[in-house]
LOLO-527820 format. One record per atom (N, C-alpha, C): x, y, z. Coordinates in steps of 0.02 Angstrom, whole numbers, plus 50000, padded with zeros to 5 digits. Layout:
<mikols>
XYZ...
</mikols>
This chain:
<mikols>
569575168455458570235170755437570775167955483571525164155458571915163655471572555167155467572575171455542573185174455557573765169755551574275173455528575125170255543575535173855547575795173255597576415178655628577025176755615577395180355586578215171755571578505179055604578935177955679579535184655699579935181455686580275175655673580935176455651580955169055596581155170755547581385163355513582235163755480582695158755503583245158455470583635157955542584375156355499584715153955576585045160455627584425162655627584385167755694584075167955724583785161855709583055160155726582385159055707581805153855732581295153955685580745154055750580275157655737579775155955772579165159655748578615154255731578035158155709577305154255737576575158755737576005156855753575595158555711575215151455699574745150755656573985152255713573665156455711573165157555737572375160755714571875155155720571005154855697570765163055748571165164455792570685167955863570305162055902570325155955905570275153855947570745147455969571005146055934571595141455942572365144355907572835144455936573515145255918574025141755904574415140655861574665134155841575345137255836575955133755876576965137355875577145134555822577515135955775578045131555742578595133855775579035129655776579655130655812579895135755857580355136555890580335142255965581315140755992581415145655929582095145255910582255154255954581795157055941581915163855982581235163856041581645168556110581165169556160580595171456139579995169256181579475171056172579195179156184579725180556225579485188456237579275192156184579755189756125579595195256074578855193956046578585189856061577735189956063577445196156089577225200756072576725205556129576145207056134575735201956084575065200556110574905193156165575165195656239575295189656276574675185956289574055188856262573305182456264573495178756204574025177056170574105170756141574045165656170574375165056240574555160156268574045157456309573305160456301572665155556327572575153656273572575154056228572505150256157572795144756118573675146056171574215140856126574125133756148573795128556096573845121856134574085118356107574795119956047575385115756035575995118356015576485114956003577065119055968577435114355924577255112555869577845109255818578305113955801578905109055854579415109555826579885106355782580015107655712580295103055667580775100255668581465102155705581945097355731582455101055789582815097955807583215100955868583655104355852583955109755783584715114855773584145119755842584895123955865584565128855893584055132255886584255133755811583785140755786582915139655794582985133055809582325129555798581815127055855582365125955909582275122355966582445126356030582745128756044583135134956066582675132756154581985138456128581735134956227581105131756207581425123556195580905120056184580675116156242581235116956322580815117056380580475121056401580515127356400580235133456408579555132056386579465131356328578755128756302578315123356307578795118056335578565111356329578015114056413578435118256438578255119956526577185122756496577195126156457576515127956432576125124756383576515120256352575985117556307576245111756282575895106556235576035101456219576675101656156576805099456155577455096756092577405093556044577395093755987577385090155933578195088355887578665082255897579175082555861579235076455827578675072155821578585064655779578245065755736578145062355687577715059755650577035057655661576585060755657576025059855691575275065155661574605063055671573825066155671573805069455737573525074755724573175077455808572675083255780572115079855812571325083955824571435091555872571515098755845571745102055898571035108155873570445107555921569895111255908569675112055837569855116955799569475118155737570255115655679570785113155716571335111255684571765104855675571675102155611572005095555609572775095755579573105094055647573995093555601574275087655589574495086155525574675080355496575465081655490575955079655531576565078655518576935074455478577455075655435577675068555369578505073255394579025067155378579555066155384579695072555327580115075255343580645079555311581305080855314581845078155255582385075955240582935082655240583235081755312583675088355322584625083855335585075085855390585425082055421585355079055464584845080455502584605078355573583705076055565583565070855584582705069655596582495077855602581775076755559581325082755539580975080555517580475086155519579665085755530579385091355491578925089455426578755095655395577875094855443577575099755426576635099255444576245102155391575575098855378575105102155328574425100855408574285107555425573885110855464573315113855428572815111555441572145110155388571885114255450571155120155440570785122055485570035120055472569575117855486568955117355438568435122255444568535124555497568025132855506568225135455457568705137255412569175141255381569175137355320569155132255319569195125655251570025128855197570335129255251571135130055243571705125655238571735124755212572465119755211573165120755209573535121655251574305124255254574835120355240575405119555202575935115755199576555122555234576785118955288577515121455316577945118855312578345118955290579085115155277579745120155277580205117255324581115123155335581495116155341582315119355319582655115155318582685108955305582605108555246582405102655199582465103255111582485095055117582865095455036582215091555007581755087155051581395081955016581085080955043580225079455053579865080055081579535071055075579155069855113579035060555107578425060655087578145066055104577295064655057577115072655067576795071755003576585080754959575975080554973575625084054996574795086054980574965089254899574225084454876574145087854810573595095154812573295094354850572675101954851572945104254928573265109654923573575114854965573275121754967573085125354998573045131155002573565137755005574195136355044574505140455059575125136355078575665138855033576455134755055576765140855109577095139055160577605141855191578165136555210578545139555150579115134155126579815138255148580415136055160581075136955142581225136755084581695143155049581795143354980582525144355007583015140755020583845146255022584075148355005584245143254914584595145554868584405142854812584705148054774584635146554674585275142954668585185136354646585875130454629586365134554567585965138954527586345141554480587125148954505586645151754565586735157454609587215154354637587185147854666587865144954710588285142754691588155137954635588705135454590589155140454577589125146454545589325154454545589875155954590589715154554630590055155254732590625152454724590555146954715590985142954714591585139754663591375143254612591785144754541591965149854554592025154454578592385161754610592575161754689592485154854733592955154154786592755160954844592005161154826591535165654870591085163454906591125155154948590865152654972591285147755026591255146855080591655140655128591245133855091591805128355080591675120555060591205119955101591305119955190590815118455215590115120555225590145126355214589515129755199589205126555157589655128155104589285125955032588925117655038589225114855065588875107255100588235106255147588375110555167587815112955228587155114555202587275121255133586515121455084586335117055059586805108855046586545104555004585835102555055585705102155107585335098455159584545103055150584565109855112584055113655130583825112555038583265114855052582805116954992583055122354939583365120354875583405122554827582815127754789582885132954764582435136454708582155129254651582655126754634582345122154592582165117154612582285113354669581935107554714581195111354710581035117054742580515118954767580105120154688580335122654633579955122954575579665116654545580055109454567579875103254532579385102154596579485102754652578885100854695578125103754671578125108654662577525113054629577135109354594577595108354536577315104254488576905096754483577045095954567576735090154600576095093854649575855098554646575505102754678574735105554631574075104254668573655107254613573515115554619573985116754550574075124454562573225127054543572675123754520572095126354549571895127854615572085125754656571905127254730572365132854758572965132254755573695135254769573545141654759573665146554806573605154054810574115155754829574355153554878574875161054899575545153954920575985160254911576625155454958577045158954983577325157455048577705162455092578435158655096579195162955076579635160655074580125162355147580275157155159580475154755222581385155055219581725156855258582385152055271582865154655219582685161655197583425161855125584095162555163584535161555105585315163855129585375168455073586145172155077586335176155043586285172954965586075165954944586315164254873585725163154831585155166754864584375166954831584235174554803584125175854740583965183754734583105181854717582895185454749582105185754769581805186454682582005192054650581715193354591581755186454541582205183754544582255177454520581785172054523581875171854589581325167254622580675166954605580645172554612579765175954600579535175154515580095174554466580205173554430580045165054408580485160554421580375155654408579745153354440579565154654480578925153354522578515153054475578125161354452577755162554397577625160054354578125156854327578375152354271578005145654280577875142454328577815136454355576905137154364576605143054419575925143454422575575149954379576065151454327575765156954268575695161554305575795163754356575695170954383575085170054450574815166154441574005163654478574255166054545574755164054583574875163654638575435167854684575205171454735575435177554765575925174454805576395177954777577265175354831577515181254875577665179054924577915184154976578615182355014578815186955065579585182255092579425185555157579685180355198580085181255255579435186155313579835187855357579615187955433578875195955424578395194855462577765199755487577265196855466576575199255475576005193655491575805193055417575315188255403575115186655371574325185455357573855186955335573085187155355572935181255283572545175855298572445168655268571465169855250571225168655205570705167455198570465159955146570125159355149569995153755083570015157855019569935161455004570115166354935570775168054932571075171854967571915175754955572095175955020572995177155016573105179855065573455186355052573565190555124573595197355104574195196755162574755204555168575345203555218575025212055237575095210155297575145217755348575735220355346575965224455322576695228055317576595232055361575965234555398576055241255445576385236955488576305230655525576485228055586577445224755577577735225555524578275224755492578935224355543578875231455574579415234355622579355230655703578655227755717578635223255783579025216355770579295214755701579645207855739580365208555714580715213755697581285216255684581715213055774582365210055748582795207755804583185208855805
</mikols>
């Protein structure tokens, strides 16, 4: 079983661990680590992709670099029972999505934030933890009622659309595809929607969830711990 802890995702910060129990894997380290408080992670942690340098993302990426290795290129790495394959991901700034494969586990992960376009898709995925921000229909809205800043509104063009992310799918073998965890919203995504068009796309097959507390991964399903909910509140 593959644990995943996400305490914070969005620009308040992102930081989450993918962890077998014997190896631990960072994505980004946009918030202190303190708010970790199972501190035997850190005989375990032997990398940290971080996907690009905004704060929220990078924040103490010396701090970390001080304990463990770094991942911010394009690049393979053999990490015990874990192989991470990094591919370019199309934000404002260089980014880095990862598909983190375990084989004890015969798991396959796609992670991807802040991004509009990804440079190469795994077709047999196990588990997306994607950025969803906004519904293009939801924003357009905004902005025909002068309920949005221009620049803002420019700013979501750079991130992952509801409907970017529905045509990606469709490039996805929703036989394998179980669960997907939504990453990164703003105020212009209504969840029921989402969950909605989703359905639509993998017929219902596949269990959607959002945002920050752990996550328990198997090769069959994944399931969310809601008791542990209130430990990554910030």
């Amino acid at each position: 079983m593959i644990r995943v802890n996400i305490y914070g995702t969005g620009s308040d910060g992102n930081l989450s661990l993918i962890d077998d129990g014997i190896t631990a894997i960072m994505v980004d380290c946009g918030l202190n680590t303190k708010i970790i408080k199972d501190v035997s992670i850190y005989n375990r942690l032997k990398a940290c992709i971080i996907t690009h340098e905004h704060n929220d993302h990078a924040k103490y990426k010396d701090k970390i670099a001080e304990i463990t290795d770094i991942i911010t290129d394009c690049t393979t790495k053999k990490i015990d029972n874990f192989e991470i394959t990094t591919v370019e991901a199309f934000h404002n700034i260089k980014n880095i999505a990862a598909y983190i494969y375990n084989k004890a586990d015969d798991i396959n992960i796609m992670w991807a934030t802040d991004y509009y376009k990804i440079s190469k898709l795994y077709n047999e995925i196990d588990y997306i933890f994607s950025e969803i921000s906004y519904d293009e229909e939801i924003l357009q809205d905004a902005i025909v009622n002068n309920s949005v800043e221009y620049m803002h509104y420019k700013g979501l063009l750079n991130h992952m659309s509801l409907q970017r992310f529905c045509n990606l799918l469709k490039n996805v073998n929703l036989n394998v595809l179980k669960g997907i965890v939504v990453l990164h919203e703003s105020d212009y995504l209504d969840r029921i929607i989402a969950i909605d068009k989703i359905n639509e796309i993998t017929k219902g097959k596949c269990s959607i969830f959002f945002g920050k507390g752990e996550y328990l991964l198997t090769k069959e399903k994944i399931m969310k711990n809601y008791k542990t909910e209130e430990i990554w509140k910030i």
